[in-house]
N, C-alpha and C positions, 0 to 999 in steps of 0.2 A: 361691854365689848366695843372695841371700834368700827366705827362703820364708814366703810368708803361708798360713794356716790359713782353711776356710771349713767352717762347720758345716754339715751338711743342710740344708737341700732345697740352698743356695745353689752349690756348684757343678754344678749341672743348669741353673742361671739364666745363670750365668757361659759353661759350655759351650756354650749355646743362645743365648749375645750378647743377652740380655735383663741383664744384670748386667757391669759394665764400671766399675763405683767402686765403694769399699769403704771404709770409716770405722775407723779404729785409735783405740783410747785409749791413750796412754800407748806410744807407736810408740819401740821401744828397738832398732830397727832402723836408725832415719834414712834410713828411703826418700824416695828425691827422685829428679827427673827423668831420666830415660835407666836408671836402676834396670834390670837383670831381672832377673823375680821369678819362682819357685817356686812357683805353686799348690797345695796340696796339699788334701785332706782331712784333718779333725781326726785322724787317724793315720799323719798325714807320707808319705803314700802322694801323689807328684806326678800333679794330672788333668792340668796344664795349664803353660805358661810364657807370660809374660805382660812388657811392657817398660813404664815410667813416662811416663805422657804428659805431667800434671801434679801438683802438691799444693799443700795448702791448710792451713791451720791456722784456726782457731775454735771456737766453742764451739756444743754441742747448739740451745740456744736461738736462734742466731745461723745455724742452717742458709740458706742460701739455694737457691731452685729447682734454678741450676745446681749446687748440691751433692749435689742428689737424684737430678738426674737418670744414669741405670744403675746406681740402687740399686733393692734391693726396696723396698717403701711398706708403710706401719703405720698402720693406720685415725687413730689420734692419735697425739698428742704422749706419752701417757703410756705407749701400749701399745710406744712411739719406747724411752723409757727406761728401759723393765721389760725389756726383750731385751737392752738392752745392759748390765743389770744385771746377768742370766742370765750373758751371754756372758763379763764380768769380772770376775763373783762380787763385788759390790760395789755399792755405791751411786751409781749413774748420778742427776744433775738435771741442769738445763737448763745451772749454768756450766761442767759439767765440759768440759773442753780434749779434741777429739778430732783427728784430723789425715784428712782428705779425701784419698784417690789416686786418680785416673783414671788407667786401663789398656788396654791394648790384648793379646791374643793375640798368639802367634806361631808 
């Protein structure tokens, strides 16, 4: 089974179906449609399993609403790219390529 990672707070978000999409850089998994996945926490401990509703590929800059929506929100665009720089130790801008999954529990 594939297992995706979520840093704090966000499987409390996920759990509480406030968070139901999640944004990958550089997805060396190939999650796509019908997928299930492994929730775990950053220590591969599973909260949660999860099936692939759909996906998306585009770039930061190029988010659209429906991209956002059952993600957490980031007051800007910049505070958008510093967390996800955190998250892949690296230099997040607007062209970088990320890939969009909506999820559902099970």
């Amino acid at each position: 089974m594939k297992q995706l990672r979520f840093a704090e707070p966000l499987p409390k978000l996920v759990l509480g179906g406030q968070k139901d999409t999640t944004w990958r850089i550089n997805d060396d998994k190939e999650i796509s449609v019908g997928d299930q996945l492994s929730l775990c926490y950053n220590d591969r401990r599973e909260f949660a399993k999860a099936e692939v509703l759909w996906v998306k590929e585009t770039t930061f800059e190029n988010l659209s609403n429906e991209d956002k929506e059952g993600h957490e929100k980031f007051s800007s665009d910049e505070e958008m790219l510093q967390t996800y720089s955190g998250y892949y130790n690296m230099k997040v801008e607007p062209k970088t390529k990320i890939k969009i999954i909506k999820f559902k529990l099970l």
